[in-house]
C-alpha positions, 0 to 999 in steps of 0.5 A: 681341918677346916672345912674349905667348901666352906665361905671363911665368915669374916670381920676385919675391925681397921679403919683402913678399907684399903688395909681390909681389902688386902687382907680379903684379897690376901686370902681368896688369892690363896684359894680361901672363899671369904664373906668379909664384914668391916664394922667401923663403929661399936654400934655395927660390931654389936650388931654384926656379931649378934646377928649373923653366925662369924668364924673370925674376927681380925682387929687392928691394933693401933691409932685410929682403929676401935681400941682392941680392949673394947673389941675383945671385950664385946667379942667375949660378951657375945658367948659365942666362940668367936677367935679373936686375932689381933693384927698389930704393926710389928711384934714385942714382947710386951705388945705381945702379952698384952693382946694375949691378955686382952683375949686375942688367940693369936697376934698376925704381924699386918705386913707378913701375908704369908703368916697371915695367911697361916694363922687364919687357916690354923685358927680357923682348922681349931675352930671347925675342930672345936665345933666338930667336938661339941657336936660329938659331945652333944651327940653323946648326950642326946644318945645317952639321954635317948638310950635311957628313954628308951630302955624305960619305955621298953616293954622288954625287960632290961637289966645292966649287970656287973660283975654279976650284980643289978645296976640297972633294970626298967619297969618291964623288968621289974614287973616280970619278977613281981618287984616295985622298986629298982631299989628292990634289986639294986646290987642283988645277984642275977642268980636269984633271978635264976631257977636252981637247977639252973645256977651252977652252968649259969655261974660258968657262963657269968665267969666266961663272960667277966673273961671277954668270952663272947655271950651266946646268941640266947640262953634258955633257962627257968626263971623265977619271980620274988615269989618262987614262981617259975616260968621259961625265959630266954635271956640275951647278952650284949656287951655295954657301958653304963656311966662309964662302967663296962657292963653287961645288958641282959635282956629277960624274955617269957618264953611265947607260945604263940609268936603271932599274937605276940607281934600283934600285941606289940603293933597294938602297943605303937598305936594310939587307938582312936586315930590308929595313927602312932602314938606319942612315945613311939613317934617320939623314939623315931622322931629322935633317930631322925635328930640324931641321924641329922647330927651325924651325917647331916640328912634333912627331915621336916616335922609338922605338928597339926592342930585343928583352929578353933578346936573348942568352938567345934567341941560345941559345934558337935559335942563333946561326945563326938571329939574321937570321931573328929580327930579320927576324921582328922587323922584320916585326911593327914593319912590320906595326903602323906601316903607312904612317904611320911608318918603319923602320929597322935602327938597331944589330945588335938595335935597330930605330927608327921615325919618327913624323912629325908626330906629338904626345905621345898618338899617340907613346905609342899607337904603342909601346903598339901595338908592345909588344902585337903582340909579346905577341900571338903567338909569333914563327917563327923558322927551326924555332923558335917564341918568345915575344919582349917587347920594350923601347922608349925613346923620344923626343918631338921638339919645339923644346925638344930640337931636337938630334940627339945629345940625341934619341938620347941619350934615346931610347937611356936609355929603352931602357936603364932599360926593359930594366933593369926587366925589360921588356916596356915603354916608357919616352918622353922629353917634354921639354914634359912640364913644359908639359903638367903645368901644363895639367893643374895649371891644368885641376884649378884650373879643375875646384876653382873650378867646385865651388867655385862649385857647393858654395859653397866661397868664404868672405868676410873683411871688414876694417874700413874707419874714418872719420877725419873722425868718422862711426861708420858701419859700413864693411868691405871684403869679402876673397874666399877659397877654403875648401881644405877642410882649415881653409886659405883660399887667397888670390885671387892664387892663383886669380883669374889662372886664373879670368880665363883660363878665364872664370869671373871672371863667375861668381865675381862674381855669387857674392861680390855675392850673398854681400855682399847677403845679410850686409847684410841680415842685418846690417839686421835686426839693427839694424846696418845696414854698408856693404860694399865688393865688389871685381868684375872687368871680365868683369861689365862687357859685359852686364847679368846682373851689374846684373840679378842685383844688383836681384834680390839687392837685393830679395829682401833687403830691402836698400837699394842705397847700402850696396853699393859695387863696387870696379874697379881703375884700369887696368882702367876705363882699358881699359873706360871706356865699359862702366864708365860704363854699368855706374855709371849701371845701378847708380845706378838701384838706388842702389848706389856705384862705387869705383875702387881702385889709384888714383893710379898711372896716368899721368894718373889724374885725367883719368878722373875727367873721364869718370866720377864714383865715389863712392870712391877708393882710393889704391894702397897704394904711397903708404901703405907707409913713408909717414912716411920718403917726402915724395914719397908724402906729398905725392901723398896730400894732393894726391889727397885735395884733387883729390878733396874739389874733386870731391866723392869721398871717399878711401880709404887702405889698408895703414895701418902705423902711427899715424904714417901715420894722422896724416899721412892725416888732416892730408892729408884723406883720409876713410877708412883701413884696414890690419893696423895698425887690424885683420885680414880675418876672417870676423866683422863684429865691429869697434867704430867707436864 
């Protein structure tokens, strides 16, 4: 299942921006957070696609639009798994094969939203499947590959065996009983690891366990070495897989005679003996539990490798004799800065490391920022000499978007490089989720521009004539919000709303525009040319009443008489809120002023909401307006819209008007009201003669 805290990265490929709109809109409105791109040429697809991660790429399929062959070919280039779906005007057979061939996984008819809308959610839910999948997969391998790592570095005798045979043994194993080679006891017998007095009640046991019986916690017994020799061990068993064979893991121990000296020995084994920081192959088997706990339940670590700048200049400096005690002096500083918090490890001959668990990006950077500071702030003691020592840090953020071992010490190991190449004295730390963290401060700047926006009225009203075809010359705009950039551009709504709704500023921002709109109308009154403005509102205004209380204020303040505002809701949004929208209709009707529902027709039964709620206006989604003269189909929906809506007393509203053979079908269908770039612009002036 898709992950839907997640933003849907999208790019739509049509060279309608009107068309691109729709389907964003389509989808936030069925609750999809979406962060859309439209490339219009190959130049910005090439650079969109190999420059982001992408979920989805929607194409169009028809005249005017980058050819889908091209597309899917510079999709597939990519490598990556990006789901191609192409959106096409209607569907055949032959069409259909033909997208399937190109490379598109699915075919989505443009004007069925709700099939849209299915598809993407289904193409979607496949793809964070698949990726899931592949982290498992890779999850897997890491886990094998540390597995077997750690079984040869152990210094426990390991052994895998089945059906009582050698398969598998490390070099400590070897070693104990005195062989060289894992080919010495390749599909030997584990009784000949046995002392004899031993082997019948050891052959019981084998036979139990090859029956599933559970294996004792331990088995003491005499062992005996290729020579004869005998010696007490204890022997463990655990269950296990091996290349995919079911197995067991047998574990040989001497038996100790002083567990304490024991212990010591294995501590002294973990430790590099000149820093006594830990050493490489331990610090590498942590290291490697701290990527694979990422992977799986997406915790965050940082990793720092250290290095000393101008490391063979202070050889000279102190002499050669004297590089122990140089890196001893290092190594205690490090420990001195981390504290219990992290840990250290001699990493390479003049590198250090340190492990930060569970720790994010901020704490990461504070840590190298730390360490870098306690080598400038004193001299080091090294031996007889004193030295001023800076040092260079690479580091990485650990995290499940490079849960791989070789990719962390790849990056870290680059950031020590491109540190040092500049002269030192710094750090330079990978964060594979900069990305992430950058839109969060792109979307936070938004956030900020939109609250000044709204403090230093910095949103601007368009208005687009709305025409009576049935011979009324009243004054009708639709009212179109923009964000006044500042610099003479006015930025679209798409382009902010999505962020308004998610930082809940959509309120706000209604109470802005409706003040506005009531404000024109009265000024308009006063001049003798009393308009109607439609306002579009969202569903944030819907859950209380400061909306219909600010609008009685504004409505009186002005002077204005409430049936020349109509508020605009779309469809799918009154189908979610219906209880709050009838509310919201009968408050407002106590001031007069009219609802409108837009995007209408494209539900999948959307005349059963008007037998719930009674607007004063519908707007038919413009999908049934484009290219209107080529569809029967849309024809024949637009006249029987228009007809459900005269037998229930509301008028229609056709947008995205193209041509004057798309008027004359609107009037002999009966729609009452067109708008549209073909009769005019949005503009900042109400100057349009419906004379």
């Amino acid at each position: 299942m898709a992950r839907q805290d997640n933003a849907l990265r999208l790019v739509i490929v049509d060279d309608s921006v009107e068309d691109a709109e729709a389907i964003v809109s389509g989808l936030r409105n069925a609750g999809i957070a979406v962060r859309p791109l439209r490339p219009a040429t190959f130049e910005e697809l090439d650079a969109t696609l190999g420059g982001q991660p992408i979920d989805l790429v929607l194409a169009a399929q028809r005249p005017g639009a980058l050819p889908l062959a091209e597309v899917a070919q510079r999709v597939l280039a990519t490598g990556k798994d990006i789901p191609l779906m192409a959106v096409v005007e209607s569907i055949d057979e032959a069409g259909f094969l033909d997208a399937l061939a190109l490379g598109a996984r699915r075919i989505v008819p443009r004007h069925k939203p709700q099939v849209l809308l299915s598809l993407v959610r289904s193409e979607w839910a496949d793809l964070e499947a698949r990726r899931s999948l592949r982290r498992l997969e890779a999850r897997v391998r890491e886990t094998e590959r540390r597995c077997d790592a750690l079984i040869d570095s152990s210094r426990e005798p390991i052994a895998y065996v089945h059906e009582g045979m050698h398969i598998r043994a490390n070099a400590a194993y070897l070693e104990m009983f005195g062989y060289e080679e894992f080919e010495d006891v390749e599909g030997m017998s584990l009784l000949d690891m046995v002392g004899p007095q031993h082997v019948e009640d050891f052959k019981q046991l084998l036979k139990g366990l090859s029956k599933g019986e559970p294996p004792p916690p331990h088995y003491e017994l005499e062992a005996r070495d290729i020579e004869g020799n005998a010696f007490p061990a204890t022997m463990e068993f655990t269950p296990a897989q091996y290349e995919g064979e079911p197995c067991l893991q047998v574990i040989f121990r001497r038996a100790e005679v002083d567990p304490e000296l024991a212990r010591q020995v294995e501590e002294l084994r973990k430790r590099d003996q000149v820093t006594g920081l830990l050493n490489r192959p331990t610090f590498l088997r942590l290291l490697e539990d701290a990527v694979a706990g990422s992977a799986a339940d997406n915790h965050q670590h940082g990793l720092l490798l250290i290095e000393p700048d101008h490391y063979q200049r202070l050889l000279q400096e102190i002499g050669l004799d004297s590089a122990d005690d140089m890196l001893a002096a290092l190594a205690e500083r490090v420990r001195a800065v981390i504290g219990d918090h992290a840990v250290a490890a001699r990493y390479a001959e003049h590198r250090l490391a340190v492990l930060l668990r569970d720790a994010d990006h901020a704490r990461t950077v504070a840590l190298a920022e730390k360490i870098l500071a306690a080598f400038t702030a004193d001299v080091f003691q090294i031996g007889t000499h004193s030295s001023v020592v800076t040092a260079s840090i690479g580091g990485v953020q650990i995290g499940e978007k490079i849960a791989s071992i070789s990719q962390v010490l790849a990056k870290a190991d680059a950031g020590v490089v491109s540190s040092l190449a500049v002269g030192g004295n710094r750090y330079e730390i990978f964060d594979p989720a900069a990305a992430d963290r950058a839109e969060e401060e792109h979307m936070q700047a938004w956030v900020e521009r939109l609250r000044d926006a709204l403090d230093r009225d910095s949103f601007v009203l368009h208005y687009q004539p709305v025409i009576n075809l049935q011979g009324e010359t009243g004054a009708m705009y639709e009212t179109l919000l923009r964000l006044d950039a500042g610099d003479g551009e006015l930025i679209p709504p798409l382009t902010f709303l999505h962020i308004a709704e998610e930082h809940g500023l959509l309120w706000e921002i209604d109470h802005h525009v409706v003040g506005q709109a009531i404000a024109r109308i009265g000024e308009r009154m006063r001049a003798g040319r009393p308009t109607t403005l439609l306002v579009k509102i969202s569903q944030a205004s819907l859950h209380d009443d400061s909306l219909v209380r600010y609008i009685g204020e504004q409505l009186t303040k002005h002077e204005v008489p409430g049936e020349y505002l109509v508020l605009e809701l779309p469809e799918a949004k009154v189908f979610t809120h219906l209880k709050a929208t009838r509310d919201f209709a009968a408050a407002i009707g106590r001031y007069d002023c009219r609802l409108a529902l837009e995007h209408f027709g494209v539900g999948l039964d959307s005349f059963q909401l008007l037998a719930h709620l009674q607007p004063h206006l519908l707007k038919l989604d413009r999908s049934f307006t484009e290219e209107l003269t080529q569809n029967p189909d849309n024809q024949r929906r637009v006249s029987e819209i228009a007809n459900k809506a005269r037998e229930l007393g509301i008028r229609t509203i056709a947008e995205s008007v193209q041509d004057a053979s798309s008027m004359s079908i609107l009037f002999s269908a009966g729609i009452d009201y067109v708008q549209g770039m073909f009769l005019a612009e949005p503009g900042p002036q109400m100057n349009y003669d419906f004379e």
